[in-house]
C-alpha positions as CSV (number, residue, x, y, z in Angstrom):
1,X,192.7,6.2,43.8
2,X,192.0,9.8,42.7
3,X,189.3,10.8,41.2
4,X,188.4,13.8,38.9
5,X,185.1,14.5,37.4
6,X,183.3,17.7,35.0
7,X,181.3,18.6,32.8
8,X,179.5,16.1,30.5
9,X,179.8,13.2,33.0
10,X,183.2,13.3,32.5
11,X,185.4,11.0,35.3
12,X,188.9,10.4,35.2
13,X,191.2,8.6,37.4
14,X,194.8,7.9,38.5
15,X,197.0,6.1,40.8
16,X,199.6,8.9,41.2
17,X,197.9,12.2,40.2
18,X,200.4,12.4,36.8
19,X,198.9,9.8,34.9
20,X,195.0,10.2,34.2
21,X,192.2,7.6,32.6
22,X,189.0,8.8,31.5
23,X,186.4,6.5,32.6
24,X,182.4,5.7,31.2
25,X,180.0,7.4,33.5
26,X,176.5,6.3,31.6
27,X,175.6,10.3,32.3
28,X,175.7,13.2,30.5
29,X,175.2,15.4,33.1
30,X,177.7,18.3,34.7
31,X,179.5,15.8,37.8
32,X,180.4,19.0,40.8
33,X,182.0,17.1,42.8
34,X,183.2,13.8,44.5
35,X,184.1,11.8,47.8
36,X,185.4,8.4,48.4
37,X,185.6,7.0,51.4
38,X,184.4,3.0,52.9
39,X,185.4,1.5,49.6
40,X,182.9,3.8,47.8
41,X,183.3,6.6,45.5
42,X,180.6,9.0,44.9
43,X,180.0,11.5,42.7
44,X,177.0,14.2,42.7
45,X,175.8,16.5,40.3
46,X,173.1,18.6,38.4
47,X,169.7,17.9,37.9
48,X,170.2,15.7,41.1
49,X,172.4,13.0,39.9
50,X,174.4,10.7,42.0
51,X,176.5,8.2,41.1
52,X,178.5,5.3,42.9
53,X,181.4,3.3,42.2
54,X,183.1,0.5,44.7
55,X,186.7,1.0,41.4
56,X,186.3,4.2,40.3
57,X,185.0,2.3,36.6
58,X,182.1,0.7,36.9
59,X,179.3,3.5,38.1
60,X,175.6,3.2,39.3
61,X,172.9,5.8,39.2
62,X,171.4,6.3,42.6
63,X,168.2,8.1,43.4
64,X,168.1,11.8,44.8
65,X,165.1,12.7,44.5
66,X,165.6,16.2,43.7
67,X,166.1,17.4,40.5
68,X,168.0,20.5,42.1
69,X,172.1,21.3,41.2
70,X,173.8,19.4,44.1
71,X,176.8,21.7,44.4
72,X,179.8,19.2,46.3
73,X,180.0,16.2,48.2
74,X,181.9,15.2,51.5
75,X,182.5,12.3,54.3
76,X,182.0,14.1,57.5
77,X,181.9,12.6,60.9
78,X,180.5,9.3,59.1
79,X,178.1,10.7,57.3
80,X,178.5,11.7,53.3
81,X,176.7,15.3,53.3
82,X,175.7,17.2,49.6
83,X,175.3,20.9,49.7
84,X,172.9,21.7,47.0
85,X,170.6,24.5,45.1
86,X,167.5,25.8,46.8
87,X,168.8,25.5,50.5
88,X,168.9,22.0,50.6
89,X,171.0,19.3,51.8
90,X,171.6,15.6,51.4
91,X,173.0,13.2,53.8
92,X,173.5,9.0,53.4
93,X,175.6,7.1,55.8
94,X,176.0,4.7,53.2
95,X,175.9,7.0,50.1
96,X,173.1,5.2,48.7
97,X,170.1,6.0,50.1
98,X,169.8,9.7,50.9
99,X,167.6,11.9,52.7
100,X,166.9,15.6,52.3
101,X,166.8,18.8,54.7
102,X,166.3,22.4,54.5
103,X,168.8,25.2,55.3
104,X,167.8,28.6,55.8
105,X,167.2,30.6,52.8
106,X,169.3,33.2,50.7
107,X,170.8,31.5,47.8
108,X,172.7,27.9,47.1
109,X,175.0,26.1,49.8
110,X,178.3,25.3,48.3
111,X,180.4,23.5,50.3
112,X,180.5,21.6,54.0
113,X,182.4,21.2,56.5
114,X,182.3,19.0,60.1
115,X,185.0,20.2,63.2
116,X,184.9,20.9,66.5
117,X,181.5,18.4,67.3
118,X,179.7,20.9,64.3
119,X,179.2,20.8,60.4
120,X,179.5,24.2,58.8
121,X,177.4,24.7,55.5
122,X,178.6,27.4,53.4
123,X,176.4,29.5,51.3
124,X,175.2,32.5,48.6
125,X,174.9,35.1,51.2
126,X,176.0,33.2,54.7
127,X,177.6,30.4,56.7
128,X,175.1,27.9,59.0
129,X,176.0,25.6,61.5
130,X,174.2,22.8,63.3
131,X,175.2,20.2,65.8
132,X,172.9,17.0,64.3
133,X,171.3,18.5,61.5
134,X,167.9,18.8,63.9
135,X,168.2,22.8,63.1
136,X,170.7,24.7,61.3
137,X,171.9,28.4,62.8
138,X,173.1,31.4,60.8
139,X,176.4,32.8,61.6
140,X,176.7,36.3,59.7
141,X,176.2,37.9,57.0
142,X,179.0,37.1,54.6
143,X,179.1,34.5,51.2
144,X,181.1,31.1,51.5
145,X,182.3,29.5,48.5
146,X,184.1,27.3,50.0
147,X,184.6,25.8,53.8
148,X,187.1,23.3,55.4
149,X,188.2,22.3,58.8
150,X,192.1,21.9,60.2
151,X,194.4,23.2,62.8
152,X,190.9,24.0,65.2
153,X,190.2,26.2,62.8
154,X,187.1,26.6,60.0
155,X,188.4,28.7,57.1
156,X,186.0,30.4,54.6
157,X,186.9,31.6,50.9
158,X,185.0,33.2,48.1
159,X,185.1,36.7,46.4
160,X,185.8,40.1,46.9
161,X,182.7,40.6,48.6
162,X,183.2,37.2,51.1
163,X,186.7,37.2,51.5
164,X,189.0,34.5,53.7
165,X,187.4,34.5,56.8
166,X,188.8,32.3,60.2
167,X,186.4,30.7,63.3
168,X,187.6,28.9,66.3
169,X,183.6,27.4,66.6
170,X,182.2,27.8,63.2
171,X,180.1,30.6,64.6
172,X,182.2,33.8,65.5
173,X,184.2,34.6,62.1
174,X,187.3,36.8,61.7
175,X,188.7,38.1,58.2
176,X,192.1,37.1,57.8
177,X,192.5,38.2,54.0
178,X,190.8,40.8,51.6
179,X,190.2,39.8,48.4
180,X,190.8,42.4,45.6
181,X,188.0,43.1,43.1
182,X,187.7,40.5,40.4
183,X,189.8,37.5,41.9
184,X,187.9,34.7,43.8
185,X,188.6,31.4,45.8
186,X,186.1,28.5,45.2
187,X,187.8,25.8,47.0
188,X,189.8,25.4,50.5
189,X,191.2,22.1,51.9
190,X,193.9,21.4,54.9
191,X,196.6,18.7,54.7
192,X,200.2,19.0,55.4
193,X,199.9,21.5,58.2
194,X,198.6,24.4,55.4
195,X,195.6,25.7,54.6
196,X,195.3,25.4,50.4
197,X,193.2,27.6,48.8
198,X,192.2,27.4,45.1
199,X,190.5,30.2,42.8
200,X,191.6,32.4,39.6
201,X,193.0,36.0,39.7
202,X,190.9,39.0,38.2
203,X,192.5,38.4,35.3
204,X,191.0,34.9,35.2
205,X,194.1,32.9,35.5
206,X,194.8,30.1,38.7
207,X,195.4,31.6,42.1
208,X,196.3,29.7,44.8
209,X,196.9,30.7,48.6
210,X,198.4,29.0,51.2
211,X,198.5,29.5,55.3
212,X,200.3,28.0,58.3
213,X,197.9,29.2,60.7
214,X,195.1,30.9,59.2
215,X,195.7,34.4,59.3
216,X,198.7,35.0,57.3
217,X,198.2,33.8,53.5
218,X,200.9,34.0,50.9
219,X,200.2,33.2,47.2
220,X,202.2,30.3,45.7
221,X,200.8,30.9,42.3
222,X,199.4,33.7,40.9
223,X,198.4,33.2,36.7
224,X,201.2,30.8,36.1
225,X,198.6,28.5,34.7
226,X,195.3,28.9,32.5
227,X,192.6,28.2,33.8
228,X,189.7,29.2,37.2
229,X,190.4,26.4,39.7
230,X,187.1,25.0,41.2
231,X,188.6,22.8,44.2
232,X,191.2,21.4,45.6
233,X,191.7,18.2,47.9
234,X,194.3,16.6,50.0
235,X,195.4,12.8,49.9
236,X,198.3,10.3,49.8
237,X,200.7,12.8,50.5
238,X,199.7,15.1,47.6
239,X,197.9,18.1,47.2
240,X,195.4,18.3,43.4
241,X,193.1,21.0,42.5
242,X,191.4,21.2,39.3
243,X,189.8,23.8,37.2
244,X,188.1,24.6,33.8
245,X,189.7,23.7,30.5
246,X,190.8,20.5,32.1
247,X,193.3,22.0,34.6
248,X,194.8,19.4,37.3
249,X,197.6,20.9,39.0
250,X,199.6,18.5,41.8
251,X,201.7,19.6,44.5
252,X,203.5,17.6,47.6
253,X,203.8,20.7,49.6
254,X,201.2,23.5,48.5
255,X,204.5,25.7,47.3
256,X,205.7,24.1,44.1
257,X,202.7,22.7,41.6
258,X,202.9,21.3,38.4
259,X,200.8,20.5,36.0
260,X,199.2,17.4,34.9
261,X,196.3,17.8,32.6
């Protein structure tokens, strides 16, 4: 089952990534992100919501407690881990009852990933990295907006100022792409043997680059589409990424996308 969810505590699903169903979240609250993996679905949001679902229609509020944004959630190594406002981070093993951590300082983590025996956090002004979540180490100076793990690689995407950035151990980084002034990637994911990486142009219309290996990116769409894509994810043999104004674009191969919203 896909899932999909937005502003308003909207959630949609589907079956095949053409078809979608808008479901009843009993929130009103802006959903950032979601994960589904042991037979449960969870979606997180702002003012600290989280919400689980063993269907994907039937959803139960679970307790944070924070109140803070919690930016994106993800399975990693057994463990679902929530980047959030303030230099947090959540973590459940069963994605009900969570516990909270600190992370550095700087601005809001966005995105995490786990590879190579570490998770990478992604943040406002830098990267951190930390073996069992005892500490948490910085690893440069640049922004991360969003992080993902594939090939032995970590990759790291944002803005002009962050741009796509390459690590064999989540600690040394390399830029592999410069990001012109205005355009911006939000979201990364690996499946299919490519890097996928979702954003809008400066012109704010859909961007999306794609990479073999990591260093060389090519851009198979470039303001076909309206709409800034947030994130992108890989499953069933199909790449989706979604964006404002109700954008879902699907792809089998990260080249050719249509759309489906």
């Amino acid at each position: 089952l896909y899932v999909v969810v937005g502003q308003s505590g909207t959630i949609l699903t589907s079956t095949d990534g053409t078809t979608w169903t808008s479901q009843t979240s009993g929130t009103t609250q802006t959903l950032n992100g979601v994960s589904n993996r042991n037979n449960l679905i969870v979606t997180v949001g702002s003012n600290g919501t989280i919400l689980t679902s063993s269907d994907g229609t039937t959803w139960t509020s679970r307790t944070s407690n924070t109140t803070n944004e919690l930016m994106k959630i993800r399975y990693l190594n057994n463990t679902f881990v929530i980047p959030a406002r303030d230099y947090i981070y959540l973590k459940s093993t069963d994605g009900i009852n969570w516990t909270s951590g600190s992370v550095g300082s700087g601005g809001p983590n966005l995105d995490v990933t786990f590879g190579n025996g570490k998770y990478v956090l992604s943040g406002w002004t830098t990267t951190y990295s930390t073996d069992d979540f005892s500490s948490w180490t910085s690893n440069g100076g640049f922004c991360s907006y969003g992080i993902t793990y594939g090939n032995n690689l970590f990759i790291s995407v944002g803005n002009q100022h962050c741009n796509v950035n390459k690590s064999d151990n989540g600690s040394s980084w390399t830029q592999t792409y410069g990001i012109s002034g205005g355009a911006t990637l939000e979201g990364i994911t690996y499946g299919n043997n490519i890097f996928v990486g979702v954003g809008y142009t400066s012109s704010y219309k859909t961007w999306i680059l794609i990479s073999s290996d990591g260093s060389n990116w090519t851009s198979s769409v470039s303001g076909e589409y309206s709409g800034n894509l947030q994130d992108v994810t890989y499953g069933n043999n199909l790449f989706i990424s979604v964006g404002s104004g109700g954008t879902i674009l699907t792809s089998t191969d990260g080249t050719t996308w249509t759309s489906s919203s």
